[in-house]
DOVO-477946 format. One record per residue: x, y, z of N, C-alpha, C, O in turn. Coordinates in steps of 0.02 Angstrom, whole numbers, plus 50000, padded with zeros to 5 digits. Layout:
<nodes>
XYZXYZXYZXYZ...
</nodes>
This chain:
<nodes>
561064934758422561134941658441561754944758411561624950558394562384943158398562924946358397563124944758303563624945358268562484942958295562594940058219562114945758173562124947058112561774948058216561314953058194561624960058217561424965358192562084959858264562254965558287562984966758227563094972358204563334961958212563834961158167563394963058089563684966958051562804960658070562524965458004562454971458017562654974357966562284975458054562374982058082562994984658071563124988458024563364982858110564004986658085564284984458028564774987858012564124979457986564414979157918564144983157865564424983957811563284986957894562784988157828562954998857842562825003357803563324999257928563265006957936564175008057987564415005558038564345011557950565065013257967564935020658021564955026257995564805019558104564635026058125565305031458118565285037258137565605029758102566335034858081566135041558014566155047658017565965037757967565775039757911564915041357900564715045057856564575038757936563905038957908563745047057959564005049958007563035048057901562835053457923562315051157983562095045357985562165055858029561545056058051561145051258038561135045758066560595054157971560215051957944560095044957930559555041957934560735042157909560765035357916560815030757958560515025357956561275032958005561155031658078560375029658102560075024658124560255035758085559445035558100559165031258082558815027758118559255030358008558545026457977558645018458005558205014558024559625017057999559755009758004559565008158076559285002758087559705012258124559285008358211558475008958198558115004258214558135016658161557535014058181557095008158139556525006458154557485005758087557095001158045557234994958088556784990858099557914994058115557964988058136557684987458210557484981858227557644993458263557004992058309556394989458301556134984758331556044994958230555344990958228555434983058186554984979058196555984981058140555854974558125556084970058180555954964058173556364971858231556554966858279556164967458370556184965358427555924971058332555534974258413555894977658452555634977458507556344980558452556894983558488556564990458504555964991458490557034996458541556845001658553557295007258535557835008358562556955011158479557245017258482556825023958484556435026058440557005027258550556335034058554556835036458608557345034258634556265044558615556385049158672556115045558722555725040758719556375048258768556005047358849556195054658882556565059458872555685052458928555005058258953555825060958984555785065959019556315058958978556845064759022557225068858971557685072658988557085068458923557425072358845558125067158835558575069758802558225062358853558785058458852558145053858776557565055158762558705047858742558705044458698558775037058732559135035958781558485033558709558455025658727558575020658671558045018658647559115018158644559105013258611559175005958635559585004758680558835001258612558784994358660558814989558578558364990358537559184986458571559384984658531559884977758518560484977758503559504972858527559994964358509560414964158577561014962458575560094966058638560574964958710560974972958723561224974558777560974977058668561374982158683560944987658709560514989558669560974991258774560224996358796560835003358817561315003258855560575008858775561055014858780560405020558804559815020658788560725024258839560345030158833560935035758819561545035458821560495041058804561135047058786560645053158793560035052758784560955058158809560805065758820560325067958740559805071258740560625065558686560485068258635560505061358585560875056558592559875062658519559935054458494560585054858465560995050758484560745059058424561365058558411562085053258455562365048258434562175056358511562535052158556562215045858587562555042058622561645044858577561515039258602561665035158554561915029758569561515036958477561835033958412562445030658419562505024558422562885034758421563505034058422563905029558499564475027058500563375029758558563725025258588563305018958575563705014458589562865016658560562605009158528562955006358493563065000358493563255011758448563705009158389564525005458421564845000358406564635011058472565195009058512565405004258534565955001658525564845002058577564574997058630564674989158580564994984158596564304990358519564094984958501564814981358472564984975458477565184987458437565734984658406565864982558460565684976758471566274986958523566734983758560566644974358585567014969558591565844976058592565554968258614565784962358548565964956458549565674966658501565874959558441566664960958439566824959058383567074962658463567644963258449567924960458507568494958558495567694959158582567614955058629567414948458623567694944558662566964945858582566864938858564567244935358523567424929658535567414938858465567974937658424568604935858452568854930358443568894941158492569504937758542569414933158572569904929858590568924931658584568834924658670568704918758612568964913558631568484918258569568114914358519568714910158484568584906258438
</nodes>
């Protein structure tokens, strides 16, 4: 899990990347991994993704806290490790 979540943040910099890429890099890697990225029926965003599950008001922010989440978690294993 945190080995796949670590190609993620090596292949998309959410600082720098646009949107778009954002976009494409969670939703390719939902459908190749079975993960989840969609609306729900509350206009909120759902990403479920290698243990990491975000929702957000807007996909945009739900983007950006997956991305958050995930570093902080690999940057948490790294220390204890």
């Amino acid at each position: 899990m945190s080995d796949q979540i670590q190609r993620m943040l090596n292949r998309i910099d959410p600082q720098s990347s646009t949107f778009n890429e954002r976009h494409d890099a969670l939703m390719n890697e939902a459908m190749e991994t079975g993960g989840t990225y969609a609306p729900r029926v509350e206009g909120h965003w759902l990403i479920d993704l290698h243990g990491v599950r975000v929702t957000g008001e807007t996909e945009d922010k739900a983007q950006r806290l997956w991305f958050r989440i995930a570093a902080t978690r690999t940057a948490i294993k790294e220390a204890t490790s």
